[in-house]
Every structure is written in structure tokens, then in C-alpha cells.
C-alpha positions as CSV (number, residue, x, y, z in Angstrom):
1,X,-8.8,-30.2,35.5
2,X,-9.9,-33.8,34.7
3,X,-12.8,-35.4,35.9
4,X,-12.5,-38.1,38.2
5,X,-15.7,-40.2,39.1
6,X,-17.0,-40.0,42.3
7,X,-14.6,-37.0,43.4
8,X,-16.6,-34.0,44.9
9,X,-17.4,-31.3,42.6
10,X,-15.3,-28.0,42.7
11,X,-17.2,-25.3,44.8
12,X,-18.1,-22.1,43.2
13,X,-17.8,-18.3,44.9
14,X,-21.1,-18.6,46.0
15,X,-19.8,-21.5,48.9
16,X,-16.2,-19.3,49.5
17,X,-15.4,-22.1,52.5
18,X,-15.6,-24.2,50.3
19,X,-13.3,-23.1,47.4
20,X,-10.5,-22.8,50.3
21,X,-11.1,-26.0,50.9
22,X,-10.7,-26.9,46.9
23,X,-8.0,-24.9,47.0
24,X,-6.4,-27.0,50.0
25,X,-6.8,-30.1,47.7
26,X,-4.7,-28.3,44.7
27,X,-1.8,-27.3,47.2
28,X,-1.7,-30.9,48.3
29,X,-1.9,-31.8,44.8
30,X,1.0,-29.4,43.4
31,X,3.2,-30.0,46.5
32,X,3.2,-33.9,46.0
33,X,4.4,-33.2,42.0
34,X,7.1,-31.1,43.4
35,X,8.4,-34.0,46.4
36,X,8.0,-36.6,43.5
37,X,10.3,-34.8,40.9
38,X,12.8,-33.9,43.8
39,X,13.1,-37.3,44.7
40,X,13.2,-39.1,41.5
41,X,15.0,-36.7,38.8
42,X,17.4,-35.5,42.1
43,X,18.6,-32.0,40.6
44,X,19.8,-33.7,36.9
45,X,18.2,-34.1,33.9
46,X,14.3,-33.4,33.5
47,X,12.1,-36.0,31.3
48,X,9.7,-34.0,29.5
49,X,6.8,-34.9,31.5
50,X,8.8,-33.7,34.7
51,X,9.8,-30.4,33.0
52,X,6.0,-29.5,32.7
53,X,5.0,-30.9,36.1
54,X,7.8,-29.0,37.9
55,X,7.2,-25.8,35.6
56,X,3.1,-26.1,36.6
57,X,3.6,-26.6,39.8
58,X,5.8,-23.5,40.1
59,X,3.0,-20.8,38.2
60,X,0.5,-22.8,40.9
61,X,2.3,-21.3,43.7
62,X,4.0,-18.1,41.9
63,X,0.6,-16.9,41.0
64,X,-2.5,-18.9,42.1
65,X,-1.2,-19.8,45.9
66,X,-0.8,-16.1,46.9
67,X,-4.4,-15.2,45.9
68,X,-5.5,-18.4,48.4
69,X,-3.3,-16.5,51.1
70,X,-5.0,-13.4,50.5
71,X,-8.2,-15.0,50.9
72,X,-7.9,-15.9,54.0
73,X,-5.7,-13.0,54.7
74,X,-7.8,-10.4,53.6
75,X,-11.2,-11.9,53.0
76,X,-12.0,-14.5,56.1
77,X,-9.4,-13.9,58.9
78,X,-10.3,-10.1,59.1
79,X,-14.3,-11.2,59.0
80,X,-13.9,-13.7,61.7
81,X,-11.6,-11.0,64.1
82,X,-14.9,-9.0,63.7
83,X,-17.5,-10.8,65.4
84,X,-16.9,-11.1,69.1
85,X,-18.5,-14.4,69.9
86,X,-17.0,-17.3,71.9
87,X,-16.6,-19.5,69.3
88,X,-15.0,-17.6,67.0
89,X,-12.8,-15.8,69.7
90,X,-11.5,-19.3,70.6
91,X,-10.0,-19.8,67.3
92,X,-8.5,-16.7,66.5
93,X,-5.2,-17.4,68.6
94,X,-4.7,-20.2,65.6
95,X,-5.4,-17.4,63.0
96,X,-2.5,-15.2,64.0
97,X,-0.4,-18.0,64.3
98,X,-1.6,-19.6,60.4
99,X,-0.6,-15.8,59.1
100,X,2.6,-16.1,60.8
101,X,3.1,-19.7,58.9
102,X,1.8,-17.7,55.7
103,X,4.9,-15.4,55.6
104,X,7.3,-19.0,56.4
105,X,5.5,-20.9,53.6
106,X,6.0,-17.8,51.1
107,X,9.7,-17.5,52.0
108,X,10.1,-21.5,51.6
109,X,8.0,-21.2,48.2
110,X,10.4,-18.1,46.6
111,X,13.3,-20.6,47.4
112,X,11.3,-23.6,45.9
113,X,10.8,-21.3,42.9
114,X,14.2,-20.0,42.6
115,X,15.4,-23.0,42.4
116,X,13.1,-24.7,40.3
117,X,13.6,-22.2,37.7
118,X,17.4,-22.8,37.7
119,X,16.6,-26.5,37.0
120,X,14.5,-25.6,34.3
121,X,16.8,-23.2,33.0
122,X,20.1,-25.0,33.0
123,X,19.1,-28.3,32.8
124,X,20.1,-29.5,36.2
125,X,21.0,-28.6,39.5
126,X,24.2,-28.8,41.5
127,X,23.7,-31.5,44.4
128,X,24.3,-29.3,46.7
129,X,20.8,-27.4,45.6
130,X,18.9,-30.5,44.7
131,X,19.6,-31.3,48.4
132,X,18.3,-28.0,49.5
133,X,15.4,-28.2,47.0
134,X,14.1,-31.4,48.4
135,X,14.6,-30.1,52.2
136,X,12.7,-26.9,51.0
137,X,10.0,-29.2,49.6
138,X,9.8,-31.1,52.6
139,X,9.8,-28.0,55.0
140,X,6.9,-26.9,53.1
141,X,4.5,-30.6,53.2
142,X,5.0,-30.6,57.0
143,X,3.6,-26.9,57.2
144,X,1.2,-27.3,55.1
145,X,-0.1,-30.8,56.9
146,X,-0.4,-29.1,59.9
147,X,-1.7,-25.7,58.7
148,X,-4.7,-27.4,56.0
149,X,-5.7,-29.2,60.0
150,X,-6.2,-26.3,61.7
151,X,-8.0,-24.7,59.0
152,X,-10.0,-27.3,57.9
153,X,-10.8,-29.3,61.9
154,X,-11.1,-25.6,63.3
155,X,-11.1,-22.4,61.8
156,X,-13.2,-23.3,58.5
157,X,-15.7,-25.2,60.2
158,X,-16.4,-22.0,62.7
159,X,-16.3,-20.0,59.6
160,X,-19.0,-21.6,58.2
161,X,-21.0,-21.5,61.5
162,X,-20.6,-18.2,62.5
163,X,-20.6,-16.3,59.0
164,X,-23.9,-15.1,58.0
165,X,-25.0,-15.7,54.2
166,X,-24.4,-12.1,53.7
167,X,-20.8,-11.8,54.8
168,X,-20.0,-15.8,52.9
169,X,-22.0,-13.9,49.6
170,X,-19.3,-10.8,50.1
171,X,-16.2,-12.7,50.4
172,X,-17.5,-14.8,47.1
173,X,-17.4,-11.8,45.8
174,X,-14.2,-10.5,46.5
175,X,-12.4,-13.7,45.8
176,X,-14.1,-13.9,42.3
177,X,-12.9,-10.1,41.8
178,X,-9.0,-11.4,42.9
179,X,-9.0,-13.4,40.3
180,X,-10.4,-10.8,37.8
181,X,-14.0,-12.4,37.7
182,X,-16.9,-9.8,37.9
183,X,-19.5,-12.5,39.1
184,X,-20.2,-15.1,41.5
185,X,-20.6,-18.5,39.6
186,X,-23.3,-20.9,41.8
């Protein structure tokens, strides 16, 4: 990734709210690429610097997106349904209903991909799926605006709160080991 001065520095494992957060900021990044090269290529012929933002964006959410899911999935959400105190319990009816948009946003993004790899493969798409790519695409920026706000305005913030250094050092830990690192990096 590029530098850019004055942006905020990527978290490490050791601040795990934090790298969902960074990884919030890479969805956004990877789902503007893929509204952009909807709208301006519209299903035909790729330029070469559309080809490798459209077959980027694609690995980002084939292979780096579902390991974001399963951090919250599997790392914070069961973490936070494990403390009973009233601040956590008043967020957890918006957990059950971010892992219910989880399982829309993966069905919207095996469509995105299917199609996207068609492009890529043949060249172009037929109107009919450049349409449906784009309303795909834009399905999939209206969840994830809403869904990034709940998470980031209530559920991370209570997270961070609630979640002992302990419990934030062990989900480090098993996000770094999802992505086949052994340790945390501060």
C-alpha cells in the first residue's frame, strides 16, 4: 500500500479493533474501484489499468474480505455475546442482524465475482450483465454504508470498552494466525 501523508497508520494485531476498522477503509476502497469500472468501461472492453483494478478488487474480496467476516464472526461477535453487561447486551440485537447482512453481502460478492471473471475472461460482458453487475455493485455500497455505521458508531466502540486487554491480545492473535501469521506485530 502507498503512503499517503497525514493518513493514519495501519493498526497492527496488537490493536484487533482497530485493524477491522483498517480493514473497513480497504472494503470502501475496493468497492469504489469496482462502482468506477462498472460505470465507466459498462460491460465492454477493459483498458489495462481497469483489467488490474477489477481483477484486484476481485482476490480482495474472494480471499481477504472473508477472513474480515470471520473476524468478526468468529473472533469479536462470539467475545462480545459472552459478557453479560448492559452495554454490550444493548448492541448485540445489531450483531445478529450484521451476520445476517454477512451471508447477503457474500451472496452479492459471488455474483460480483462471477461476473467480473467473465469480463475478464471474454473481454466484455453482455448488457444485460453489465446491468446486473453494476446493480450488484450498488446493492453491495448501500450494505456496506450502513453495516461499516453500526460497526464503527456502535458495536466497535463498545468492543473496545468492554473487552479486556487480555481477550483484545487473544483475538490479535487469532486474526494474525487466519492469515497464516504466528505473531502479533505492535
Amino acid at each position: 500500500m502507498p503512503i499517503v501523508i497525514g493518513a493514519k497508520p495501519e493498526s497492527s494485531f496488537a490493536d484487533p479493533i482497530g485493524l477491522l476498522t483498517d480493514c473497513h477503509r480497504r472494503i470502501e476502497r475496493f468497492l469504489s474501484v469496482l462502482v468506477q469500472v462498472s460505470a465507466q468501461a459498462r460491460g465492454g472492453q477493459l483498458t489495462s489499468e481497469q483489467r488490474t483494478a477489477l481483477e484486484k478488487s476481485l482476490v480482495y474480496f474472494r480471499e481477504a474480505a472473508p477472513k474480515h467476516t470471520a473476524d468478526e464472526e468468529q473472533t469479536l461477535f462470539p467475545r462480545l455475546r459472552s459478557l453479560d453487561r448492559p452495554a454490550v447486551k444493548a448492541v448485540l440485537s445489531r450483531v445478529d442482524a450484521l451476520e445476517i447482512q454477512h451471508g447477503e453481502a457474500e451472496q452479492n460478492h459471488a455474483e460480483v465475482d462471477r461476473l467480473g471473471r467473465a469480463w475478464l475472461a471474454d473481454g466484455s460482458l453482455a448488457p444485460a450483465d453489465a446491468t446486473r453487475l453494476s446493480t450488484v455493485v450498488a446493492e453491495l455500497l448501500d450494505l456496506y454504508r450502513g453495516h461499516i455505521a453500526i460497526e464503527e458508531g456502535e458495536v466497535f466502540p463498545v468492543a473496545a470498552a468492554e473487552l479486556g486487554q487480555s481477550e483484545r491480545e487473544a483475538m490479535g492473535g487469532e486474526m494474525a494466525a487466519r492469515r497464516g501469521l504466528l505473531a502479533i506485530q505492535s
